[in-house]
C-alpha positions in Angstrom: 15.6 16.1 22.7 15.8 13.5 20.0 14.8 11.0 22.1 11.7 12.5 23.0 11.2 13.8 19.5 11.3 9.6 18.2 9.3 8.6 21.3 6.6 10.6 20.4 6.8 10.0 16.2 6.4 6.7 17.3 3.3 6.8 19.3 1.9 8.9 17.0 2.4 6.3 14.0 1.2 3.2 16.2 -1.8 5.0 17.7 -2.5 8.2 16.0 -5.9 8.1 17.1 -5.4 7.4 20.8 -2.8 9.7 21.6 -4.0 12.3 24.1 -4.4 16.0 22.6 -2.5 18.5 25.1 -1.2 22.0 25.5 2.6 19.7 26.2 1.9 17.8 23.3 1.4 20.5 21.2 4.3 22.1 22.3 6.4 18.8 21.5 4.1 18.9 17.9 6.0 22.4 17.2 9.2 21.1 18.4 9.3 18.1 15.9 8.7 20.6 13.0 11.0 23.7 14.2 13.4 20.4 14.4 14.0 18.7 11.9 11.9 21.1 9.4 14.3 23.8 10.1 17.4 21.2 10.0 16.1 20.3 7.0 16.2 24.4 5.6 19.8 24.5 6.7 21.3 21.4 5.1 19.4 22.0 1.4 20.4 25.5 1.2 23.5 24.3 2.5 23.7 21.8 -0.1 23.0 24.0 -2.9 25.0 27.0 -1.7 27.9 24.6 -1.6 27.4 22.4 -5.2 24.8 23.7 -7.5 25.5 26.1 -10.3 22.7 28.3 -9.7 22.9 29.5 -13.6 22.7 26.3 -14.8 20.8 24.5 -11.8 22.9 21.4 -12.2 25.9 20.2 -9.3 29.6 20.5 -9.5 31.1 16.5 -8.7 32.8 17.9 -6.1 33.1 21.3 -4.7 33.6 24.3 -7.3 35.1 20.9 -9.9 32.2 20.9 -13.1 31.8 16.8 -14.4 30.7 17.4 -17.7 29.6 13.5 -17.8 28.0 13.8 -14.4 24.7 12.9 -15.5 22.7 10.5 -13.4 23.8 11.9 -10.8 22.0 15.1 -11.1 18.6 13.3 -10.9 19.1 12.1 -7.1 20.9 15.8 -6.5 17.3 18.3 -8.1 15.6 15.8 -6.2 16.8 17.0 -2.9 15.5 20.3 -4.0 12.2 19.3 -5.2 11.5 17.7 -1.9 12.2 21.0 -0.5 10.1 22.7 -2.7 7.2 20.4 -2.1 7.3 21.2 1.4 7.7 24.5 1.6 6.0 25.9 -1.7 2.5 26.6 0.9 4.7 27.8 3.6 7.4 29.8 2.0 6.6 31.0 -1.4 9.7 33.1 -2.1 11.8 30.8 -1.1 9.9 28.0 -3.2 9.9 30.6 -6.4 13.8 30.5 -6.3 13.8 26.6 -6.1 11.3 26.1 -8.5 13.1 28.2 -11.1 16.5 25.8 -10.0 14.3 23.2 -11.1 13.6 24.8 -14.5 16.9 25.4 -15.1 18.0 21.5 -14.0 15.6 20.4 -17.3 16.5 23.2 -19.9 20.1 22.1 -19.2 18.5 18.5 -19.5 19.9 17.1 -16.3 23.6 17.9 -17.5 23.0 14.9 -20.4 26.3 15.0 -22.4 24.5 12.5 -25.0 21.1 13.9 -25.5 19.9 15.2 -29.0 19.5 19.1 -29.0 15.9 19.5 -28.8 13.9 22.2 -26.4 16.2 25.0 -25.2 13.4 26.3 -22.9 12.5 25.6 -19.5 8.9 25.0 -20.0 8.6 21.2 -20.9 8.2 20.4 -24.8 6.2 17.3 -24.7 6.6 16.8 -28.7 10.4 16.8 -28.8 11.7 17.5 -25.4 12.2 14.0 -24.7 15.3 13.5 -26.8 16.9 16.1 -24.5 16.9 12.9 -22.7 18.4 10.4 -24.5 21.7 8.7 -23.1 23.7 5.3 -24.1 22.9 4.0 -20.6 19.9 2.9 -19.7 20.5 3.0 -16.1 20.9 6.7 -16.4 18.0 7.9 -18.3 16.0 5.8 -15.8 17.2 7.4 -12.9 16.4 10.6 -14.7 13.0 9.7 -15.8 12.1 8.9 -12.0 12.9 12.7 -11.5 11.0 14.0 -14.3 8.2 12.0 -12.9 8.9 13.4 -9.7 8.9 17.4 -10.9 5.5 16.5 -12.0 3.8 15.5 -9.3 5.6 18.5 -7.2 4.3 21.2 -9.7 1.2 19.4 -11.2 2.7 20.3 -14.4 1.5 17.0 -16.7 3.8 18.1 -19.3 6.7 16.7 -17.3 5.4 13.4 -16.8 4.7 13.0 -20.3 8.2 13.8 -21.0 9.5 11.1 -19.1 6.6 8.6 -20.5 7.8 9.2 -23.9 11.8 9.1 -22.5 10.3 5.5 -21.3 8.5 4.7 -24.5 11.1 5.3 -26.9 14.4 4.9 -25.6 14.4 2.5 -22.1 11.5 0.0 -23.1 12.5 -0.4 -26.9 16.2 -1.8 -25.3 14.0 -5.0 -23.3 13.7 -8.2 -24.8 11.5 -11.2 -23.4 13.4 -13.8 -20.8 11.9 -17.2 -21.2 12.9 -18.5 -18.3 11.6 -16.0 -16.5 8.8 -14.8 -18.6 10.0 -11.6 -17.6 11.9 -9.0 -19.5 15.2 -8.0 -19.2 17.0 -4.5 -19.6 20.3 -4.4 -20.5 22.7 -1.5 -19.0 23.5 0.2 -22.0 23.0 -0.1 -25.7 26.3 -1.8 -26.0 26.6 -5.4 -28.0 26.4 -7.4 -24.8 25.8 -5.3 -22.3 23.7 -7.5 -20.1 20.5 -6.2 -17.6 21.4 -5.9 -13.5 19.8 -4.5 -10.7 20.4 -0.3 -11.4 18.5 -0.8 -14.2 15.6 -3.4 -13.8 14.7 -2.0 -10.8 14.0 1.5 -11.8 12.8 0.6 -14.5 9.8 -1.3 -13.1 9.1 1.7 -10.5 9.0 3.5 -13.4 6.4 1.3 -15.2 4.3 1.4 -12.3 4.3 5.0 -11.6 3.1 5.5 -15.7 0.3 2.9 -14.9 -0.7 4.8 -11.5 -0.1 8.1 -13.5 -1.8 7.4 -17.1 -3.8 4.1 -16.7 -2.6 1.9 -19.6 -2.3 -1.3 -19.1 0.6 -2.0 -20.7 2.8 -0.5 -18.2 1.2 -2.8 -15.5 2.4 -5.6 -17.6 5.8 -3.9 -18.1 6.2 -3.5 -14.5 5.0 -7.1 -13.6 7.7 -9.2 -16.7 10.7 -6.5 -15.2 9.9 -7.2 -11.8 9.7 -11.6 -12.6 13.1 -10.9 -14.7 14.6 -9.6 -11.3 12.8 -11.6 -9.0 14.2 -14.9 -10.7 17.7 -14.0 -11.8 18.9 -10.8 -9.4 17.3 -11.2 -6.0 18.7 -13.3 -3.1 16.7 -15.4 -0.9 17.8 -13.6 2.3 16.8 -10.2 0.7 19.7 -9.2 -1.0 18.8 -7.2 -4.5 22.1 -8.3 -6.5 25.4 -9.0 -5.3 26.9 -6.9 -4.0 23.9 -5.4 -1.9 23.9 -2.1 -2.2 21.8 0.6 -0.6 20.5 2.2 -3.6 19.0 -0.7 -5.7 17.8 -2.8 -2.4 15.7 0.9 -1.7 14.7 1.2 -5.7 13.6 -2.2 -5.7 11.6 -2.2 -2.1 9.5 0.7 -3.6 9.2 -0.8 -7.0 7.4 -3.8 -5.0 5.3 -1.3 -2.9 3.7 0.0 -6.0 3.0 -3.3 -7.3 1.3 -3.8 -4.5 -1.2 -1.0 -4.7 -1.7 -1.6 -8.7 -1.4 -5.4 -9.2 -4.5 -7.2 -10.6 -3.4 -10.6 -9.5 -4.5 -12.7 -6.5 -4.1 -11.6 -2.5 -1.6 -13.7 -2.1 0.7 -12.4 -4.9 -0.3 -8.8 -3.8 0.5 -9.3 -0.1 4.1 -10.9 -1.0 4.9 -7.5 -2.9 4.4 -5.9 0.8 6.5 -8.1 2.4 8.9 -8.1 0.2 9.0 -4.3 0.1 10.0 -4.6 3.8 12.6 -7.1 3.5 14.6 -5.2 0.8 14.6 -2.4 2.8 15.1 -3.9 6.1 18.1 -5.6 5.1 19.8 -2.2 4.1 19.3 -1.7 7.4 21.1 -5.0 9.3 19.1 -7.6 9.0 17.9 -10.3 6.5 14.7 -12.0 5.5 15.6 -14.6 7.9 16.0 -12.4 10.6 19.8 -12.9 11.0 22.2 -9.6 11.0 23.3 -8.4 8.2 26.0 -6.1 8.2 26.6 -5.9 4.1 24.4 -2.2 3.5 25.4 -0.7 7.3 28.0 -0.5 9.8 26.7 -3.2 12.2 24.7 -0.6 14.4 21.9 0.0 11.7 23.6 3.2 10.8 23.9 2.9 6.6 27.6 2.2 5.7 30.4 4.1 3.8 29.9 3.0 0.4 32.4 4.2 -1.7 34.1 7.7 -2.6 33.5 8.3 -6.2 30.7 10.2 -7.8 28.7 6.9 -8.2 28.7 5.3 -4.6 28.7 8.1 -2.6 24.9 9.0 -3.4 23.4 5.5 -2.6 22.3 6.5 0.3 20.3 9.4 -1.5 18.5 7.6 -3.7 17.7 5.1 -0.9 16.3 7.2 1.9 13.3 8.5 0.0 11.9 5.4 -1.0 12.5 4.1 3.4 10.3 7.3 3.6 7.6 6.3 1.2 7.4 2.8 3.1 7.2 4.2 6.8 4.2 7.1 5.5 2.7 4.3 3.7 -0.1 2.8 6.0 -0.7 -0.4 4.4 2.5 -1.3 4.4 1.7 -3.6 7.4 2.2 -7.2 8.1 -0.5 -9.7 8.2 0.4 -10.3 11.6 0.7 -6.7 12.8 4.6 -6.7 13.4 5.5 -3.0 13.9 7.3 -2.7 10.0 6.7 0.6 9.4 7.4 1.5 12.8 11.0 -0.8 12.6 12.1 1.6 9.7 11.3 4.8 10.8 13.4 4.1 13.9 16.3 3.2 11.8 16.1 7.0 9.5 15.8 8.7 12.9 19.1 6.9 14.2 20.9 7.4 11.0 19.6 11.3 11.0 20.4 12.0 14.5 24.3 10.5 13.9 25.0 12.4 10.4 23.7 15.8 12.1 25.6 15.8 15.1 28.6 14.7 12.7 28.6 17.9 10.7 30.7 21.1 11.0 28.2 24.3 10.3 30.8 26.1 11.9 31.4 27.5 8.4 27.9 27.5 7.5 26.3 27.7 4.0 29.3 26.1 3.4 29.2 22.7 5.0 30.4 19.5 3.7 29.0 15.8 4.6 31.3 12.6 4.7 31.0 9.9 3.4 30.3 7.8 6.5 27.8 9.2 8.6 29.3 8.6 11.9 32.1 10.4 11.3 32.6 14.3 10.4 34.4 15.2 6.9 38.1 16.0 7.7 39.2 16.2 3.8 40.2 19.3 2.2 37.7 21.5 0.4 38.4 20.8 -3.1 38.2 16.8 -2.5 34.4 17.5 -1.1 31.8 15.3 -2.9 28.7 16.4 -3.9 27.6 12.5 -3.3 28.4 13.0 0.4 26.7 15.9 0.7 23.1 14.9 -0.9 22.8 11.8 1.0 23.0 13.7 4.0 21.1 16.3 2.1 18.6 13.7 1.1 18.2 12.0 4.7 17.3 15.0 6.4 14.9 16.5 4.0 12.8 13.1 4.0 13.1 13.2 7.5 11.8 16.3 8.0 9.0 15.0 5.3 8.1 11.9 7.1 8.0 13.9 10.5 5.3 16.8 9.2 3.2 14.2 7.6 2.9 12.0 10.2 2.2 15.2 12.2 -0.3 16.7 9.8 -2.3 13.5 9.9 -2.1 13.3 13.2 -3.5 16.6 13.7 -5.8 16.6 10.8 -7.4 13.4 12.4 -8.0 14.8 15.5 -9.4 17.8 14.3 -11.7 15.5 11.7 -12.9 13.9 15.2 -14.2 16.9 17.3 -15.7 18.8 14.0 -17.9 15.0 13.1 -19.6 15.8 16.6 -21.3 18.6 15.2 -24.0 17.6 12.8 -25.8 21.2 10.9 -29.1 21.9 11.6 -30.7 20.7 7.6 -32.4 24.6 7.9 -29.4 26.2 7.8 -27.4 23.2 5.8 -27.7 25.5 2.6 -25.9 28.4 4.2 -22.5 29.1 2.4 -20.9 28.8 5.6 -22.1 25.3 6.6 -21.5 24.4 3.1 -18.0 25.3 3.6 -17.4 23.6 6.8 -19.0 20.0 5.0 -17.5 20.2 2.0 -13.7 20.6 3.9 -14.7 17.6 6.6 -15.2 15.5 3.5 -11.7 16.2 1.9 -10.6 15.4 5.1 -12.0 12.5 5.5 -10.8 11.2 2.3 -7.4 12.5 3.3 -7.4 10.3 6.2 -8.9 7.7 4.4 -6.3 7.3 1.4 -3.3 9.0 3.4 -0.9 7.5 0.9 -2.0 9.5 -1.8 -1.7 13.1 -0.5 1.3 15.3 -0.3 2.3 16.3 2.8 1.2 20.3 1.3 -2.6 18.6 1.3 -2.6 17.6 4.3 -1.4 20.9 5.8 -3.8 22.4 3.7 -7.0 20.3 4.7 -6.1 21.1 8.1 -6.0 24.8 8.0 -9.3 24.8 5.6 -10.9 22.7 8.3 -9.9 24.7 10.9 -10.9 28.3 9.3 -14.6 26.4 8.2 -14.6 25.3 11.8 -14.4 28.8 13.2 -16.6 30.3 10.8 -19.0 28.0 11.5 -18.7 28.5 15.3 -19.0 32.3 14.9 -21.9 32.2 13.1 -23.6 30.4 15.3 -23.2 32.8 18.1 -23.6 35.8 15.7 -26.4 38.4 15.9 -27.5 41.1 13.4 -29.4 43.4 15.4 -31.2 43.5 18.5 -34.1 46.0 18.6 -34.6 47.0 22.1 -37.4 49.2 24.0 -36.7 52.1 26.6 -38.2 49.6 29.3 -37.1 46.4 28.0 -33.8 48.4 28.1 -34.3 49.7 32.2 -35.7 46.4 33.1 -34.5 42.9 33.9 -32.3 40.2 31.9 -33.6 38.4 28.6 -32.6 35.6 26.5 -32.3 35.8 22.6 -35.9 35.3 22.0 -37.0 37.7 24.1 -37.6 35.8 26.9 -37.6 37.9 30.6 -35.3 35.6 33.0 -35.7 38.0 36.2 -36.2 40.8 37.6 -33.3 41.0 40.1 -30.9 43.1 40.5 -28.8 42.9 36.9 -25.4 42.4 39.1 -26.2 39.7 41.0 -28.6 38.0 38.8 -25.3 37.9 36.3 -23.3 36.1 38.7 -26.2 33.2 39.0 -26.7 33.1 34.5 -25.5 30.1 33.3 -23.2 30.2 30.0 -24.5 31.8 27.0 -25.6 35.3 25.6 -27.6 37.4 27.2 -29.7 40.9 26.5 -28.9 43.2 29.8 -29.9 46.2 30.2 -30.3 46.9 26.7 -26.7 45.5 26.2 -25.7 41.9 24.2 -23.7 39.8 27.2 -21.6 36.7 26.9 -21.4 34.9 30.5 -18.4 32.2 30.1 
């Protein structure tokens, strides 16, 4: 099943377009969804059944143990659930009520921050003081954090998050740079210890972050952040054969790689410079994965079979992984992530997620199921007692199905939505009836999806699915009216005698039996009675 499930992703991504439309392909459609969509259901609610503290909506370290300085941690773990929520929250609204109000409860408890000032209690964001809920001596973990207030943002179009985490940004990670002269970059240290020198967990989300507050709010200065953090790491952390930092490690090659791919999109310097973000984007992700920028093997992130590695049991290195996947996602659904010679890159990664997926699901025990632990290393099941069971484990599994299932529906949904977009642009509307609410409807919902299909990187996968249904409902309408009459007024005779068209129009005189059989499609008045002939 899996392999026909991956066969058929990857037609779909390399030729969306061409890919026949069939009652079997729909079928496999539905199966990719009920899939890994409803693997995806059971391994979140596992996952929070099993760690979160729904009162609080924070996560236990490991199961039913409370780390009161567990604070980073909880960004990668409410992100799990906010992926959830944006998929479902169209589909399944109870279900996306109770996450959603986990989510609200994850900020009024501020993440779990055992060093932020006491500012907002409530769960509504407070963009005046709410930031210092925020504040922490490490850098590293307030960006992490600020990547998921960003994040809770965009899923609930609630601006007051994102300006939470711009001020978090603006007055407690940005003011710690200082300018690199070598580099002409700027550096971040990792905490606001005397000495504490910059390194890869914290330059590279901090320049995603910069970028994502220059995509989000336009000012330039966070372009220019994001450009002197990125030429600090390019010229003192990154390895020529795509290493991010020594030791490689899953988390800040994936950071980095989609720090890079929104450079590319909001850079203002040459091609040249722009395309190398791309490319570069691939290699730090690619070389998670086994092989470096050279195109040797690389063993250092994975286990040698492209399956992502056991990195480490404590609270830290067991949720690498989590904070890597999303960001492999974002690369694979991002079509211009392509090379200048049309190698298959987006197509290489997704095949490496659906490997690593298929091995940590057939690894798990749900024989126990909502209460399910993940090990640490994917290709083997967790064996340890209860009480030892990591919450780190548990949301990078958590983390690689639910941005598997994410990647599968969107690539779906534009595949669909594409196709659909095809057949309705052979219609064109007659200009006399173009003002008619229901034409109006069907236009105005092929031209969002048009732009859909034209910018696919910049709409959820909850507008895609939506764009599809609206097109499909304005489709319909539009079909019925056209075959829809009012009244038809009808005389005794013209009842009694022969077969008509719609404008009146006698066809014959024949027998009304036979002369059915011998009507070509359409609607018909027979005696005295509207007829459809299929």
């Amino acid at each position: 099943m899996y392999r026909k499930l991956a066969t058929l992703i990857l037609l779909m991504l390399t030729g969306m377009c061409a890919y026949a439309q069939s009652s079997g392909t729909k079928q496999v459609y539905k199966a990719i969804k009920d899939t890994y969509e409803a693997q995806a259901d059971s391994m979140t609610r596992a996952f929070i059944n099993t760690f979160m503290i729904k009162t609080r909506g924070i996560f236990n370290v490991e199961y039913n143990h409370y780390g009161d300085n567990i604070y980073w941690q909880q960004a990668h773990a409410i992100d799990v659930v906010i992926y959830d929520y944006e998929r479902i929250k169209g589909i399944n609204t109870s279900r996306a009520s109770t996450y959603l109000g986990y989510i609200k409860l994850w900020y009024k408890n501020k993440g779990n921050n055992y060093a932020g000032a006491p500012a907002a209690s409530s769960n509504t964001p407070d963009t005046i003081n709410g930031y210092k809920m925020f504040e922490n001596p490490y850098t590293d973990d307030m960006c992490w954090i600020t990547l998921t207030l960003l994040h809770i943002g965009e899923a609930t179009g609630n601006n007051a998050y994102s300006i939470v985490a711009r001020k978090v940004f603006d007055n407690y990670i940005i003011t710690r740079a200082s300018e690199d002269a070598s580099s002409e970059g700027l550096s971040l240290p990792w905490n606001n210890s005397a000495g504490s020198g910059p390194n890869a967990c914290t330059q590279s989300p901090a320049t995603l972050i910069a970028g994502k507050l220059y995509q989000k709010f336009g000012d330039a200065k966070y372009l220019d952040y994001a450009k002197k953090l990125y030429k600090y790491a390019a010229k003192h952390l990154v390895k020529s054969d795509g290493r991010v930092e020594e030791p490689p490690l899953t988390y800040t090659q994936g950071t980095f790689a989609e720090a890079c791919r929104i450079l590319y999109h909001i850079t203002d310097e040459k091609t040249s410079i722009k395309n190398k973000y791309r490319t570069l984007a691939y290699t730090y992700i690619k070389y998670a994965f086994g092989e470096d920028a050279n195109g040797n093997p690389t063993n250092r992130c994975n286990n040698g079979d492209n399956i992502l590695r056991h990195e480490g049991t404590n609270a830290d290195q067991s949720l690498f992984k989590a904070v890597f996947i999303p960001y492999a996602v974002n690369f694979v659904l991002d079509e211009q992530m392509i090379q200048a010679t049309n190698q298959p890159y987006r197509r290489n990664i997704l095949e490496y997620i659906l490997k690593n997926t298929k091995v940590m699901w057939q690894n798990l025990n749900l024989t126990r199921f909502p209460k399910v632990f993940c090990n640490y290393d994917w290709c083997s099941p967790y064996t340890g007692s209860d009480s030892e069971a990591s919450m780190g484990a548990m949301c990078s599994g958590s983390s690689l199905m639910e941005n598997t299932a994410r990647m599968c529906r969107t690539i779906v949904d534009r595949y669909e939505l594409g196709t659909l977009l095809t057949t309705c642009n052979k219609y064109a509307v007659d200009p006399e009836y173009a003002e008619e609410d229901v034409f109006a409807a069907f236009e105005s919902a092929k031209q969002v999806a048009a732009e859909i299909m034209a910018n696919p990187g910049d709409y959820t996968i909850l507008e895609f699915h939506q764009a599809k249904e609206n097109l499909e409902a304005t489709y319909q309408a539009v079909q019925d009216f056209a075959t829809f009459i009012e009244k038809v007024q009808v005389s005794e005779s013209f009842a009694r005698d022969g077969v008509y068209d719609l404008n009146g129009r006698k066809l014959t005189r024949e027998n009304q039996g036979s002369a059915k059989a011998n009507l070509p499609r359409g609607i018909y008045v027979i005696g005295g009675r509207k007829v459809l002939i299929k």
